[in-house]
C-alpha positions as CSV (number, residue, x, y, z in Angstrom):
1,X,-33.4,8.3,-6.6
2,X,-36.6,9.3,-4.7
3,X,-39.1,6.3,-3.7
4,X,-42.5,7.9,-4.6
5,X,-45.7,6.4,-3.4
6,X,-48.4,3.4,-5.5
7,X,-51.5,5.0,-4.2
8,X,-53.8,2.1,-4.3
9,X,-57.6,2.5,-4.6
10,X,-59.6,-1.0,-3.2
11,X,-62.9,0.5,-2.0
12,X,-66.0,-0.1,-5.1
13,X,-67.2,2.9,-5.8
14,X,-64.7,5.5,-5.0
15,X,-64.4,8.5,-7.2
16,X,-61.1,10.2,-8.3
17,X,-60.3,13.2,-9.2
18,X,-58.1,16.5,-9.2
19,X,-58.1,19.3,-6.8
20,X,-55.8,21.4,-8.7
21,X,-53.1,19.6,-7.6
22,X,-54.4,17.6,-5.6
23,X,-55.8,14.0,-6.0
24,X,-59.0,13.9,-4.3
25,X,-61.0,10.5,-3.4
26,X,-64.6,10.9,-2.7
27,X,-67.0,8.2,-1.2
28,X,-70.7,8.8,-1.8
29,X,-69.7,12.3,-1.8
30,X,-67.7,12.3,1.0
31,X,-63.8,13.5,0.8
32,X,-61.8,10.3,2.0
33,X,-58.5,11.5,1.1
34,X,-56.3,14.0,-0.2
35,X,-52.7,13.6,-2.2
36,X,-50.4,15.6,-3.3
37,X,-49.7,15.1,-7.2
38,X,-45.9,15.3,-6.3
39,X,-45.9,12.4,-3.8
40,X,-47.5,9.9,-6.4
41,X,-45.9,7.7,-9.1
42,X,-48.8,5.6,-10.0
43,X,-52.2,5.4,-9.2
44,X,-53.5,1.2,-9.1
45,X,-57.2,1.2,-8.9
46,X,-59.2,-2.4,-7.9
47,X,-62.9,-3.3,-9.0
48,X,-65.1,-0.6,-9.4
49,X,-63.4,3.1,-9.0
50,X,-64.1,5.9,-11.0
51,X,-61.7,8.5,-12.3
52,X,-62.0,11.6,-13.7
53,X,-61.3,12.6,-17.4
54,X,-59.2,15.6,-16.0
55,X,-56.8,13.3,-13.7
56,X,-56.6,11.2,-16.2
57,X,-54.8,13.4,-18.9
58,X,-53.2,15.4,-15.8
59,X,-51.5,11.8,-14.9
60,X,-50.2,11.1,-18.3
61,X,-49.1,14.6,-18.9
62,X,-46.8,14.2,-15.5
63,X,-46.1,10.5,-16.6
64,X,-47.8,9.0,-13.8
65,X,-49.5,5.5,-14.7
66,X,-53.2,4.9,-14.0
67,X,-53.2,1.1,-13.5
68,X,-56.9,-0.7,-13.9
69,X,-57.0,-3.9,-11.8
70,X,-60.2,-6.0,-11.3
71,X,-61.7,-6.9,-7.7
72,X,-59.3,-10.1,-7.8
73,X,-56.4,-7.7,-8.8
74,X,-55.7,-9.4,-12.2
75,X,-55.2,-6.8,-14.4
76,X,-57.6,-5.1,-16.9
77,X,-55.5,-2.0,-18.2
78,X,-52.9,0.5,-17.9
79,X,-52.8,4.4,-19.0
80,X,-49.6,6.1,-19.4
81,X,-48.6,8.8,-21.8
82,X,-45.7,9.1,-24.6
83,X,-42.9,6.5,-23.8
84,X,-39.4,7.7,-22.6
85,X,-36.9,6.6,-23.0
86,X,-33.6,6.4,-25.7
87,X,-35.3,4.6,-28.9
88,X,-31.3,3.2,-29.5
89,X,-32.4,0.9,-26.0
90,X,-34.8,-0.5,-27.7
91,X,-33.7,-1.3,-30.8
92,X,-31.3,-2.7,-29.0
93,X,-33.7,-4.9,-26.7
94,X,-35.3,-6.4,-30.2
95,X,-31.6,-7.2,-31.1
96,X,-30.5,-8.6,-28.1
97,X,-34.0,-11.0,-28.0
98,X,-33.2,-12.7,-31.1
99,X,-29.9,-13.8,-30.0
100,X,-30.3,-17.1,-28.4
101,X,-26.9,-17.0,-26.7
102,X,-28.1,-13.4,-25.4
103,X,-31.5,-14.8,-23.5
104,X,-30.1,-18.2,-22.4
105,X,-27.8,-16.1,-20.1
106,X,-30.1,-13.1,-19.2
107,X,-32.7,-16.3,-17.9
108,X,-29.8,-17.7,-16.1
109,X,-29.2,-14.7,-14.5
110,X,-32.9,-14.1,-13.4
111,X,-33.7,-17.5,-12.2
112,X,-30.7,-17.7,-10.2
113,X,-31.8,-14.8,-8.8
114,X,-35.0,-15.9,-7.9
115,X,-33.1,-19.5,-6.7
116,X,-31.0,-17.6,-4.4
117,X,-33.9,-15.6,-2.9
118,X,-36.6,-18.4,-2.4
119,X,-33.2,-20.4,-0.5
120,X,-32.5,-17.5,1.8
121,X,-36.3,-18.1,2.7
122,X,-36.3,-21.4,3.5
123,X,-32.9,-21.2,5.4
124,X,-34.2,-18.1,7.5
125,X,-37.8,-20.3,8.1
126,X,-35.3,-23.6,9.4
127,X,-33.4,-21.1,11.7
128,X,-36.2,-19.5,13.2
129,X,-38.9,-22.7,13.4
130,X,-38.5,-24.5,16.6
131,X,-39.2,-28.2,15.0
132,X,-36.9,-30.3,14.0
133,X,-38.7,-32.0,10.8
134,X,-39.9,-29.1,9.8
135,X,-36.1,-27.6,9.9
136,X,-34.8,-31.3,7.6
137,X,-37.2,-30.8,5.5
138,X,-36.7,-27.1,4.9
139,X,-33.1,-27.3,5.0
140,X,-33.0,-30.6,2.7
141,X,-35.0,-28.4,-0.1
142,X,-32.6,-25.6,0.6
143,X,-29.6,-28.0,-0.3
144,X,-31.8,-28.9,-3.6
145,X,-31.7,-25.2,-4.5
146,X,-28.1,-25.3,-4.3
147,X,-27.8,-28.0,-6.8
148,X,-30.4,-26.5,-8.9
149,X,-27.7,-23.6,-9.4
150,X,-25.5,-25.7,-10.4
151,X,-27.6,-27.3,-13.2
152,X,-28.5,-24.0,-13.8
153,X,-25.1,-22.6,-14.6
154,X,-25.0,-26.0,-17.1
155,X,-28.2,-25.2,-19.0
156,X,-27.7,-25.4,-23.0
157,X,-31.0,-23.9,-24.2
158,X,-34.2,-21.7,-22.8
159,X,-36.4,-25.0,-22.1
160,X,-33.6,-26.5,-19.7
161,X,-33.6,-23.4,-17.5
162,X,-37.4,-23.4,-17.5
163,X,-37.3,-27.2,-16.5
164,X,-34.8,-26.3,-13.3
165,X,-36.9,-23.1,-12.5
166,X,-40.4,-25.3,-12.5
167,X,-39.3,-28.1,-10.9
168,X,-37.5,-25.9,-7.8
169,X,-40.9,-23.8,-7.6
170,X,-42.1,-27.0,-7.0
171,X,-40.4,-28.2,-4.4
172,X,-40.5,-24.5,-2.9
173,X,-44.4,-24.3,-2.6
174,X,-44.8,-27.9,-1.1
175,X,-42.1,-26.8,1.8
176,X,-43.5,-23.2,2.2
177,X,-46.5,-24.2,4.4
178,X,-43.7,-25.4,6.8
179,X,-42.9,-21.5,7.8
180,X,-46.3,-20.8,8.6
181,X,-46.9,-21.0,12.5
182,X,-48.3,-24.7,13.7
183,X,-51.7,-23.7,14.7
184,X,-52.3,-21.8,11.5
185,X,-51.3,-24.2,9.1
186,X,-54.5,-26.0,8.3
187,X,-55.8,-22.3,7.7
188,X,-53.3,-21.8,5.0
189,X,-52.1,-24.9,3.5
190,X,-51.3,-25.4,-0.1
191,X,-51.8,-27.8,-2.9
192,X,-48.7,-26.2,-5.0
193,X,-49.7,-22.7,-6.6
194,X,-52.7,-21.9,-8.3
195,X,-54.3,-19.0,-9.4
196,X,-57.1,-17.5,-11.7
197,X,-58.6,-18.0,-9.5
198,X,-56.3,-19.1,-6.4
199,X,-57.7,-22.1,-4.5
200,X,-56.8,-21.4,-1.3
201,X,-55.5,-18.5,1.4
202,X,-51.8,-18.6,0.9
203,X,-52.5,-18.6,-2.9
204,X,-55.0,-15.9,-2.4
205,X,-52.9,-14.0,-0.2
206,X,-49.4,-14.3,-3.0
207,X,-51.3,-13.5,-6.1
208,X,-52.9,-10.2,-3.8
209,X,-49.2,-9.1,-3.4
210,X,-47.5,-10.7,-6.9
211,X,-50.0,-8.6,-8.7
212,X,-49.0,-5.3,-6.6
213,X,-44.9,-6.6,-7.3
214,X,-45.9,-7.0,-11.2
215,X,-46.7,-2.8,-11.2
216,X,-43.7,-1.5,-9.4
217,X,-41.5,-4.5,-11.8
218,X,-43.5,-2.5,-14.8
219,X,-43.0,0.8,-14.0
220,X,-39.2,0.1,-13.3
221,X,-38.8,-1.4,-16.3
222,X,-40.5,1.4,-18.3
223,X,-38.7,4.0,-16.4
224,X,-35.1,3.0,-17.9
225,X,-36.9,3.2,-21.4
226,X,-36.9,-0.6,-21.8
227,X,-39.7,-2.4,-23.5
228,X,-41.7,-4.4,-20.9
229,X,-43.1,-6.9,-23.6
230,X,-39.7,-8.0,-24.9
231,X,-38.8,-10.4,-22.6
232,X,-35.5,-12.7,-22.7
233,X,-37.1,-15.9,-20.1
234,X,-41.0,-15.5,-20.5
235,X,-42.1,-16.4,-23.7
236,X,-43.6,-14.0,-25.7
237,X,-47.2,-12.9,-26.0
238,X,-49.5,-11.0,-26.9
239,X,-50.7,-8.2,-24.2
240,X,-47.7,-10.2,-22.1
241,X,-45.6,-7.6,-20.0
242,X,-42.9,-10.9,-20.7
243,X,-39.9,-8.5,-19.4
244,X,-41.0,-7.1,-16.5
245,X,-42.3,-10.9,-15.7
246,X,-38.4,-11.9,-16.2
247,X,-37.7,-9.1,-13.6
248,X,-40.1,-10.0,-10.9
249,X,-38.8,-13.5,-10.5
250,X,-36.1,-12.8,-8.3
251,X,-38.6,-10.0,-6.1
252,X,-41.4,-12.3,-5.4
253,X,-39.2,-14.3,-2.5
254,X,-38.5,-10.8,-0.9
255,X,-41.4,-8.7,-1.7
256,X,-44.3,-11.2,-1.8
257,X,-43.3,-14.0,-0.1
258,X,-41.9,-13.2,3.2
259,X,-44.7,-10.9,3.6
260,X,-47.2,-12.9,3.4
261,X,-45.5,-15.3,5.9
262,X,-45.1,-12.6,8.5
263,X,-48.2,-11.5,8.2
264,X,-49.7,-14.8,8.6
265,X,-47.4,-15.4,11.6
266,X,-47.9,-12.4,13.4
267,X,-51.4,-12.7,13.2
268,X,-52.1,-9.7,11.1
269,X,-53.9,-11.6,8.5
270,X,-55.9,-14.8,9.6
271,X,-58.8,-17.2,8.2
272,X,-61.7,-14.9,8.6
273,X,-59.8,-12.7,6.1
274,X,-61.0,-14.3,3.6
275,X,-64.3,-15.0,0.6
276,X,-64.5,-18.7,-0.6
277,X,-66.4,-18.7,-3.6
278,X,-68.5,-21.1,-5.2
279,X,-66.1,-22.9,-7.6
280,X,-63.4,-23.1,-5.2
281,X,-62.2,-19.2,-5.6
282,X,-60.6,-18.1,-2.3
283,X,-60.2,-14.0,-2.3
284,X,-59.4,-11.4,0.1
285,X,-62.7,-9.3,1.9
286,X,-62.0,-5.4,1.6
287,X,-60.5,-5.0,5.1
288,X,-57.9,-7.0,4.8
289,X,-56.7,-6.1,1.7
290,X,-56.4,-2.3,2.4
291,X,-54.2,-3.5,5.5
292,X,-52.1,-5.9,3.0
293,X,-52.1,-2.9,1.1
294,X,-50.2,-0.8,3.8
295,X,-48.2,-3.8,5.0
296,X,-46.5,-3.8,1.3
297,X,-45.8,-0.3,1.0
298,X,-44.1,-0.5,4.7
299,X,-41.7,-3.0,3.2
300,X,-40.8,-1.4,0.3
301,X,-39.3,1.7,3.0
302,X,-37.2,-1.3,4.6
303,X,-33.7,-0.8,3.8
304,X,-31.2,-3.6,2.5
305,X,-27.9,-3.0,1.3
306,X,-27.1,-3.6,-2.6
307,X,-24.9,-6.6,-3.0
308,X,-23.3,-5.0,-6.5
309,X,-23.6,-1.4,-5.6
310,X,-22.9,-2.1,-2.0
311,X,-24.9,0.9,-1.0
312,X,-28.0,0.8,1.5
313,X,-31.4,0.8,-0.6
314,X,-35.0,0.6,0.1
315,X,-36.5,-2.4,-1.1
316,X,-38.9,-0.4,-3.4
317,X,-36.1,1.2,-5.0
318,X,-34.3,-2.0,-6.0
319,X,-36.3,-3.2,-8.8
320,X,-36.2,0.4,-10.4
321,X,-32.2,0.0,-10.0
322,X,-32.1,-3.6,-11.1
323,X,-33.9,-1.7,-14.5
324,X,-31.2,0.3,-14.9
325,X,-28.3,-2.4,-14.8
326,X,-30.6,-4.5,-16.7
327,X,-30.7,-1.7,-19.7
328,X,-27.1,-1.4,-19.3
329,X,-26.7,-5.2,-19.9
330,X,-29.0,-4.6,-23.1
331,X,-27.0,-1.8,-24.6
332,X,-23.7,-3.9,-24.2
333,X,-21.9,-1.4,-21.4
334,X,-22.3,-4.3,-18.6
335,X,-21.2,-7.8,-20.1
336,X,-23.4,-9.5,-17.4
337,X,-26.6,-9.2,-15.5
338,X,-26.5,-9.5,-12.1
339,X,-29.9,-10.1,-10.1
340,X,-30.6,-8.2,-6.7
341,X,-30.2,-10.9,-3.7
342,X,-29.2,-9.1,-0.7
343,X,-27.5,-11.4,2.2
């Protein structure tokens, strides 16, 4: 499996379009860029970009994804051509999601996932912070996370599971603050997590990188053929991408998370990085996001070895693979899911 490249588009007013096959970006007429076709899975445009209607029918012919995102990077819209996919995997999916027994254990399985992740973060912060209530309170929540699992494992029905997995993201975001560096914590402290809009920096600075996750999650998910609105945890809605939410919950802690607190930490991203709004709306300014741009893709080239497959694997790749057991689960050849939490 080859990791291709998210080429992501954050400066208003750029224009897109194809060089035979060549994606070119110009800026008030000025070539900014040139990329390959082959190197590209998905193109993920923010705010105001404009795209040709030639690249646009030359990415769905390929089956590359044009992703429409606004300045905030909630998303607007998506352009993709014919599904792929076996049609027997998804008439399997609808099966499986009216089986309660079926989605009670596939939401185990994702927010233990998620569980597991978010405690390897707060362990890893209490071994590396140098003060001593920060490292009780950090381990102490850690401990919770472990009991959580075992409630979890208990869980009779869909709204129990939902309980344990608000209540420890919870407790999670009111500890998380506690990773951050001392002198930068008044910068980026957090009231719990909000967003549309997000109310502060570290909110800002997740939702910046969960809405970046929620593609690759989405195009992993599609790529085995599964339906990405058919979820087994998130309830369904409509215009909901409820599966490929169920498979980002155990990414965020590795993908999103840690990012944002190493970037904080080593000072790449700092106060002045950031809009407030009138309202209370806290956003990213242009420069910054490009760079949180390129500090994502970086992480997805690190390499972590697959607890199940027990093979090394770039990070970017493991939500693509996690698809594929995932679909196995769904067509019955796996009896259980197992989420992607690396040691």
């Amino acid at each position: 499996m080859q990791l291709l490249n998210t080429l992501y588009v954050t400066i208003p007013e750029s224009y897109l379009h194809l060089d035979n096959d060549t994606l070119r970006i110009e800026i008030e007429r000025e070539t900014r860029l040139r990329v390959p076709l082959h190197h590209l899975s998905a193109v993920v445009c923010f705010g105001h970009v404009m795209v040709s209607p030639i690249l646009m029918h030359r990415l769905a012919d390929e089956g590359k994804s044009l992703v429409l995102l606004d300045g905030h990077g909630r998303f607007k819209a998506r352009l993709e051509g014919p599904v792929s996919g076996n049609v027997l995997l998804r008439q399997a999916q609808h099966r499986r999601v009216a089986s309660a027994d079926f989605c009670l254990a596939a939401a185990k399985s994702f927010v233990a996932g998620k569980l597991k992740n978010c405690r390897q973060v707060l362990l890893r912060g209490a071994r590396e912070n140098g003060r001593e209530d920060d490292n009780t309170a950090l381990s102490d929540v850690a401990e919770e996370f472990a009991r959580a699992l075992a409630r979890l494992e208990h869980a009779t029905g869909l709204d129990t599971v939902r309980g344990v997995e608000g209540d420890a993201a919870k407790r999670y975001f009111a500890v998380l603050p506690l990773i951050v560096r001392p002198d930068a914590r008044e910068v980026f402290a957090m009231n719990g997590r909000t967003r549309r809009p997000p109310q502060d920096r570290m909110n800002a600075l997740l939702s910046f990188l969960y809405s970046m996750l929620m593609n690759d999650v989405r195009s992993a998910v599609e790529s085995v053929g599964l339906d990405p609105q058919i979820g087994f945890f998130h309830a369904l809605r409509p215009g909901r991408a409820a599966l490929a939410l169920d498979l980002m919950e155990e990414f965020r802690p590795l993908l999103a998370d840690r990012l944002a607190l190493t970037l904080i930490n080593r000072r790449q991203i700092n106060a002045g990085d950031f809009v407030d709004h009138p309202g209370g709306a806290v956003t990213l300014k242009d420069d910054p996001r490009r760079a949180l741009v390129t500090a994502y893709q970086e992480r997805k080239q690190e390499t972590l070895t697959h607890p199940l497959l027990e093979s090394n694997l770039a990070l970017g790749l493991a939500p693509f693979v996690q698809a594929r057991l995932l679909a196995r689960h769904v067509r019955g050849d796996a009896e259980t899911y197992f989420p992607f939490c690396p040691k």
